[in-house]
mmCIF file of the C-alpha atoms, coordinates in Angstrom:
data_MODEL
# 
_entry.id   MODEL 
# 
loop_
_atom_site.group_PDB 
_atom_site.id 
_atom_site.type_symbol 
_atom_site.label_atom_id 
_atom_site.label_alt_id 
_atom_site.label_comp_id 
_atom_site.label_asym_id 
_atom_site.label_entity_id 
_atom_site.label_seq_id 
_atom_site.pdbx_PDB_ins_code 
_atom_site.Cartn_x 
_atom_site.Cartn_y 
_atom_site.Cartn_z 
_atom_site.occupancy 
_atom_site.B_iso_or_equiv 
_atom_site.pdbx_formal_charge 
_atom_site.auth_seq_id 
_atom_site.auth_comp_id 
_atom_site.auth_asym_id 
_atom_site.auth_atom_id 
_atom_site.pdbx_PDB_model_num 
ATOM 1   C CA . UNK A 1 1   ? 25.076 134.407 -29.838 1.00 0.00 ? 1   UNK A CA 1 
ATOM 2   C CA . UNK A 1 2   ? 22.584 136.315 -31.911 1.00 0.00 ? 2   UNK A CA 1 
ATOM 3   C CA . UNK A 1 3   ? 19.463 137.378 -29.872 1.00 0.00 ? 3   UNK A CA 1 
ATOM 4   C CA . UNK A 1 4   ? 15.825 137.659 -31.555 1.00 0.00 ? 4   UNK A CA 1 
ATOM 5   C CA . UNK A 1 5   ? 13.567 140.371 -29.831 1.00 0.00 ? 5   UNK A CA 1 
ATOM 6   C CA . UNK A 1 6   ? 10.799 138.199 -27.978 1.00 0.00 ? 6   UNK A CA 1 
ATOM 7   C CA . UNK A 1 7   ? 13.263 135.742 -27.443 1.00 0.00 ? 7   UNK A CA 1 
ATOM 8   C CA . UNK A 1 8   ? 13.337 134.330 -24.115 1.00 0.00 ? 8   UNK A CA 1 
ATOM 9   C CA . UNK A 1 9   ? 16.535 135.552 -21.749 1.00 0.00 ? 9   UNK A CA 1 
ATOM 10  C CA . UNK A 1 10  ? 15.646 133.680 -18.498 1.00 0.00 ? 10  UNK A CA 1 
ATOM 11  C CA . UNK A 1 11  ? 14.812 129.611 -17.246 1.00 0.00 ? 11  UNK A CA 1 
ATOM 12  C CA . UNK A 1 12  ? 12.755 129.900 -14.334 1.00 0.00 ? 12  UNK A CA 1 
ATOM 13  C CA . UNK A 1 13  ? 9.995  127.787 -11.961 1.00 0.00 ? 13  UNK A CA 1 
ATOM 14  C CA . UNK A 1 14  ? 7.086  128.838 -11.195 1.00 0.00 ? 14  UNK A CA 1 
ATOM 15  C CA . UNK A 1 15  ? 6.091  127.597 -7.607  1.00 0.00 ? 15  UNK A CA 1 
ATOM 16  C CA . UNK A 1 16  ? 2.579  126.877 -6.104  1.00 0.00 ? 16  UNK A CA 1 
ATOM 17  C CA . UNK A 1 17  ? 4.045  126.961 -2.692  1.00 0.00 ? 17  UNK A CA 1 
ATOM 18  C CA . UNK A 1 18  ? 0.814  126.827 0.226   1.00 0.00 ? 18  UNK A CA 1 
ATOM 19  C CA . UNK A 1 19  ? 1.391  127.959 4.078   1.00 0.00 ? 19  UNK A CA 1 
ATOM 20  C CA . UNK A 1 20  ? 1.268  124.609 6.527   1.00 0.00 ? 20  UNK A CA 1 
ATOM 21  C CA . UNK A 1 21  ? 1.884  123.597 9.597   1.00 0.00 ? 21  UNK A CA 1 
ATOM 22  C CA . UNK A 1 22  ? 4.030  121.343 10.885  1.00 0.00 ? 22  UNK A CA 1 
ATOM 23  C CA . UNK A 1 23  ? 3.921  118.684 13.691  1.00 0.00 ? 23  UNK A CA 1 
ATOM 24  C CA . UNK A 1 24  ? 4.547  121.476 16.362  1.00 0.00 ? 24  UNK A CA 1 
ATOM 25  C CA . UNK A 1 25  ? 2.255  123.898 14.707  1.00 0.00 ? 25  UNK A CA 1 
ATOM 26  C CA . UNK A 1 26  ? 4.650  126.346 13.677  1.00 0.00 ? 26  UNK A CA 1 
ATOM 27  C CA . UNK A 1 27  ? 3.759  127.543 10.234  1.00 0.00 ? 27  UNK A CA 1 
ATOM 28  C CA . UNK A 1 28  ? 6.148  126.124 7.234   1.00 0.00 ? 28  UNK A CA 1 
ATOM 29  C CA . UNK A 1 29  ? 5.498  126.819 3.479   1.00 0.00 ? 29  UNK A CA 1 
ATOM 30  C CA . UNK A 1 30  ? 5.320  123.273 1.221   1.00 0.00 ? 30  UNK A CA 1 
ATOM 31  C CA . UNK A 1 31  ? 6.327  122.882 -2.216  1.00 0.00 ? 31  UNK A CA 1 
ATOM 32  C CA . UNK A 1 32  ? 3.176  122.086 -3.648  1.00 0.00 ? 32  UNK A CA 1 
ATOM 33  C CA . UNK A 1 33  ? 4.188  121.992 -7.532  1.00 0.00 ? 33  UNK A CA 1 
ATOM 34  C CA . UNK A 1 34  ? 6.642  123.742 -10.210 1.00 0.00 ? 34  UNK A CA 1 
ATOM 35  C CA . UNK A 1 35  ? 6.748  123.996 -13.755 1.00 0.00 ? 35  UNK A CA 1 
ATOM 36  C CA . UNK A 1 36  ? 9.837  125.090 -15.504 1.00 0.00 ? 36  UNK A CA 1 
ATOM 37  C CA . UNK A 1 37  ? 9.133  127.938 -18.163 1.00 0.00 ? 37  UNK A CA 1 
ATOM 38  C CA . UNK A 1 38  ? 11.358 130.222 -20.207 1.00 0.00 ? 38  UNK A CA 1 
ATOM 39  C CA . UNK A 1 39  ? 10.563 134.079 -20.115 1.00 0.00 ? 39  UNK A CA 1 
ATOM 40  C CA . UNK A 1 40  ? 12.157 137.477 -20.948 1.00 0.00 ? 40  UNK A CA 1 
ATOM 41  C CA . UNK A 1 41  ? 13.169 139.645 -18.298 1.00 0.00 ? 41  UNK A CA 1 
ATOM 42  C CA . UNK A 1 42  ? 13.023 143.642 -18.434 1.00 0.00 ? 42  UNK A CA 1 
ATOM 43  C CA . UNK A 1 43  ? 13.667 146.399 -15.853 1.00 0.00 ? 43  UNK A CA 1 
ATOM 44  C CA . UNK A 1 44  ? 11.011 147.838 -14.128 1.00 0.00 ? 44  UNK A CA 1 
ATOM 45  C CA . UNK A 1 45  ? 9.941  151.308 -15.704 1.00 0.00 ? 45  UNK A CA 1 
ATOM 46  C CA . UNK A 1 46  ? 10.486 154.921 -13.949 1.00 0.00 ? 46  UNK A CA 1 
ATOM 47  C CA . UNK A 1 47  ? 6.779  154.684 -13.296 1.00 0.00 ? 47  UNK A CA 1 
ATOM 48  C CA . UNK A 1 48  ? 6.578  151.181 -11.756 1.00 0.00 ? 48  UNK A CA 1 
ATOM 49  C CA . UNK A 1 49  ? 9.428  152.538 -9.414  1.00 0.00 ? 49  UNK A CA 1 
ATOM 50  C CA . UNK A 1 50  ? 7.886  155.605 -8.288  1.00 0.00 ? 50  UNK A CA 1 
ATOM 51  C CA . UNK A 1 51  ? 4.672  154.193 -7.993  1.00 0.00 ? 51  UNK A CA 1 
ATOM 52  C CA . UNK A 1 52  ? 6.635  150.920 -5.691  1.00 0.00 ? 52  UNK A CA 1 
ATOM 53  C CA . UNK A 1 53  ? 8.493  153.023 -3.889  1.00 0.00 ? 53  UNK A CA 1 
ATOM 54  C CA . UNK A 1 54  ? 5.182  155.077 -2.264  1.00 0.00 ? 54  UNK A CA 1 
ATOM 55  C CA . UNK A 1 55  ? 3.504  151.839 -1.853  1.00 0.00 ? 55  UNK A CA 1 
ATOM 56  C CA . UNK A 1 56  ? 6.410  150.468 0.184   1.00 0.00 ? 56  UNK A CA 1 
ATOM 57  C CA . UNK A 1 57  ? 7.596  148.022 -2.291  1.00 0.00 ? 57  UNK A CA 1 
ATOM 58  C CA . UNK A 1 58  ? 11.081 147.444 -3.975  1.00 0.00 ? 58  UNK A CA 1 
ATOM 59  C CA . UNK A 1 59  ? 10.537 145.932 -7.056  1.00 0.00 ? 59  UNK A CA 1 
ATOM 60  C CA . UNK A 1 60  ? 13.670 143.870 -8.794  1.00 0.00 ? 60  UNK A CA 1 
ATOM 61  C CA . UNK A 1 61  ? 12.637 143.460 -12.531 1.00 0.00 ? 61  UNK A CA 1 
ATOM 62  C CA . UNK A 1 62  ? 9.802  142.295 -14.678 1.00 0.00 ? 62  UNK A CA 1 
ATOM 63  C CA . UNK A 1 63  ? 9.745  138.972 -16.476 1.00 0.00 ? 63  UNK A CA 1 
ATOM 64  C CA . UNK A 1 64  ? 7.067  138.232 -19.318 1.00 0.00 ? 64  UNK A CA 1 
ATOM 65  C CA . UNK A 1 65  ? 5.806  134.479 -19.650 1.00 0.00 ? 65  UNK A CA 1 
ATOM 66  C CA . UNK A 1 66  ? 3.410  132.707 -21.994 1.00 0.00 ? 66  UNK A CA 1 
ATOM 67  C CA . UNK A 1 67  ? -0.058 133.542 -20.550 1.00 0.00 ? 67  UNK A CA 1 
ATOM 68  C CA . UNK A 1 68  ? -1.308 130.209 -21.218 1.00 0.00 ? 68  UNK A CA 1 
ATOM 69  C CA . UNK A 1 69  ? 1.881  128.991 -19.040 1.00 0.00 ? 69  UNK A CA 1 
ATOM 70  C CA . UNK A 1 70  ? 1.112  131.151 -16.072 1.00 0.00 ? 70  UNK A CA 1 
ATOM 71  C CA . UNK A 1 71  ? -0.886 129.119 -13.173 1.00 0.00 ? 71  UNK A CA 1 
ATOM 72  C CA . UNK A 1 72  ? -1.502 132.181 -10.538 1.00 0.00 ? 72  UNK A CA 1 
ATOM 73  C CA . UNK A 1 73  ? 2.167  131.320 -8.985  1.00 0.00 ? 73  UNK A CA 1 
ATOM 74  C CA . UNK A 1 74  ? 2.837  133.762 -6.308  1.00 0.00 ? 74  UNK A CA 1 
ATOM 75  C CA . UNK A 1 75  ? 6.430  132.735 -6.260  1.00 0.00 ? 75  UNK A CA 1 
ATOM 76  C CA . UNK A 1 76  ? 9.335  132.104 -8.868  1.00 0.00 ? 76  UNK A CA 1 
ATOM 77  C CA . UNK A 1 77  ? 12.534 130.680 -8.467  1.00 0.00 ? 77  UNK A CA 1 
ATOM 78  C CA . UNK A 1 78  ? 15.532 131.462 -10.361 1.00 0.00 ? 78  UNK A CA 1 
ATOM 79  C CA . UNK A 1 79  ? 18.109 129.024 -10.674 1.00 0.00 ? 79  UNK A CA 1 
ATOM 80  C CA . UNK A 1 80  ? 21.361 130.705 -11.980 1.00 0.00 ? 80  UNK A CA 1 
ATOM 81  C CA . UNK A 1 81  ? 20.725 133.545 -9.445  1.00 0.00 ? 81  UNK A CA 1 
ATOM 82  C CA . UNK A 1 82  ? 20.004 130.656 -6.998  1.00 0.00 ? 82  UNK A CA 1 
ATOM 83  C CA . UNK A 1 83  ? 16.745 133.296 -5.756  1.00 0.00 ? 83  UNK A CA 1 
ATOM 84  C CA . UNK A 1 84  ? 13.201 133.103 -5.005  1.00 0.00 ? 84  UNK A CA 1 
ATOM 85  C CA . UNK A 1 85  ? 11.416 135.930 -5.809  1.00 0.00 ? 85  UNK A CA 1 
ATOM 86  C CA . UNK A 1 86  ? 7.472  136.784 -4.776  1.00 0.00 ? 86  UNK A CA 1 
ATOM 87  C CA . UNK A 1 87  ? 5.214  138.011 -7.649  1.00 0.00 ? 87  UNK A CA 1 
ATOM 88  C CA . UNK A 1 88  ? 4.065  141.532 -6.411  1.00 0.00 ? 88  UNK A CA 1 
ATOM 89  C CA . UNK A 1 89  ? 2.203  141.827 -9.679  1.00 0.00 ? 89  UNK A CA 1 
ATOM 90  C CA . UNK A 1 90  ? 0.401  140.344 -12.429 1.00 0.00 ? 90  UNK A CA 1 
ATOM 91  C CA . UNK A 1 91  ? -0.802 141.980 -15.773 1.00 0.00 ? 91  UNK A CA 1 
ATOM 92  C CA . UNK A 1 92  ? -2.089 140.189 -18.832 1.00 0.00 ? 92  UNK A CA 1 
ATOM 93  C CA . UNK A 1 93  ? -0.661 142.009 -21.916 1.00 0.00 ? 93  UNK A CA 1 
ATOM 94  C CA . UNK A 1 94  ? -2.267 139.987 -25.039 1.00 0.00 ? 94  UNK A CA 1 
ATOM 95  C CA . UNK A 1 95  ? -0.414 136.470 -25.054 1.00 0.00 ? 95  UNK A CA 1 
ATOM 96  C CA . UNK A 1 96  ? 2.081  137.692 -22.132 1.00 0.00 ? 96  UNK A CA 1 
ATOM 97  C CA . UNK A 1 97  ? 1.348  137.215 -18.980 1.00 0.00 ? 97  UNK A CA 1 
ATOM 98  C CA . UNK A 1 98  ? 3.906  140.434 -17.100 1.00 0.00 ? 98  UNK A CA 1 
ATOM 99  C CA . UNK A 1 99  ? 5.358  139.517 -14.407 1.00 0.00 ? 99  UNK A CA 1 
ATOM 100 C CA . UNK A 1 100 ? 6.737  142.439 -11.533 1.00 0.00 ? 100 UNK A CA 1 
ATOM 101 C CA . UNK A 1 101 ? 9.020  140.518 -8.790  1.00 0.00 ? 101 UNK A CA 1 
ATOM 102 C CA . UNK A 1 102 ? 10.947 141.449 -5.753  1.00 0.00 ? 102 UNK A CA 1 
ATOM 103 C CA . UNK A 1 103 ? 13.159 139.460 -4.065  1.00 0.00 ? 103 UNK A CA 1 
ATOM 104 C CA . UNK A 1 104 ? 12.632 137.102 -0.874  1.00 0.00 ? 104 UNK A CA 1 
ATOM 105 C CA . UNK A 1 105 ? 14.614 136.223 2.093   1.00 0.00 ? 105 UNK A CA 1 
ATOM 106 C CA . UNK A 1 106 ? 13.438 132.812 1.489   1.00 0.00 ? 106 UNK A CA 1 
ATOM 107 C CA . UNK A 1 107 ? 15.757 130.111 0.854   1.00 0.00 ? 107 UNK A CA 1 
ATOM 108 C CA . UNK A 1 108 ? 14.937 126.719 -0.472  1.00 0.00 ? 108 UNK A CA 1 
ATOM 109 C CA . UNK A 1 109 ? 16.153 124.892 2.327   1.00 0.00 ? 109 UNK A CA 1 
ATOM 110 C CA . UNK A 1 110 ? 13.067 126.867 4.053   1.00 0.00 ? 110 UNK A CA 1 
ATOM 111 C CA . UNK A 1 111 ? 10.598 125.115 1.656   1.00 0.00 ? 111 UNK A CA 1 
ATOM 112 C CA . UNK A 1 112 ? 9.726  121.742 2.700   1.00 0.00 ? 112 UNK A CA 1 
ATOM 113 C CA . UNK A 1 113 ? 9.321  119.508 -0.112  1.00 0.00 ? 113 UNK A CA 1 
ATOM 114 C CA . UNK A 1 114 ? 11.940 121.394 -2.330  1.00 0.00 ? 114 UNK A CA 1 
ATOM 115 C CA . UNK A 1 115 ? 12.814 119.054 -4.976  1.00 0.00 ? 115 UNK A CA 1 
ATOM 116 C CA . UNK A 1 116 ? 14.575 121.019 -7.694  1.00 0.00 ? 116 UNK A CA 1 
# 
């Protein structure tokens, strides 16, 4: 396998996923749409860390998608790692749209509507 830099390294969903409530009131989170989108993962720089770590927040790994493929998602799921992730951090840089993610305790079967 030869590997081109910009090539994309990852398959991943984006998910709109909005905070409900059920029947009893309790509050659930609903699947509200995915897309499916390749991107290219990188670690998260010495900087990024230091600067996570004081504001309480471990950071995984950065992933860069098109920006014109980005719709404000505030999660991403990963399906080889079988992981949902929460998008701590957005940055536009030029046509990418960088993308800083830690990891969630969620699991899908916690997301009503989960069709994937």
């Amino acid at each position: 396998m030869i590997a081109y830099p910009n090539s994309g390294n990852i398959s991943l969903f984006l998910l709109c996923v909005k905070t409900d409530a059920d029947d009893l009131g309790n509050q659930v989170l609903r699947l509200v749409g995915s897309k499916e989108v390749v991107g290219m993962t990188s670690s998260i720089t010495s900087k990024e860390f230091f600067i996570a770590k004081e504001s309480k927040v471990q950071l995984d790994f950065k992933v860069a998608v098109q920006a014109f493929l980005y719709d404000g998602s505030k999660y991403i799921y990963v399906p080889n790692k079988d992981t949902i992730y929460i998008v701590e951090r957005s940055y536009q840089n030029g046509m990418w749209m960088e993308l800083s993610v830690s990891q969630t305790n969620i699991k899908k079967e916690d997301i009503a509507g989960w069709n994937l």
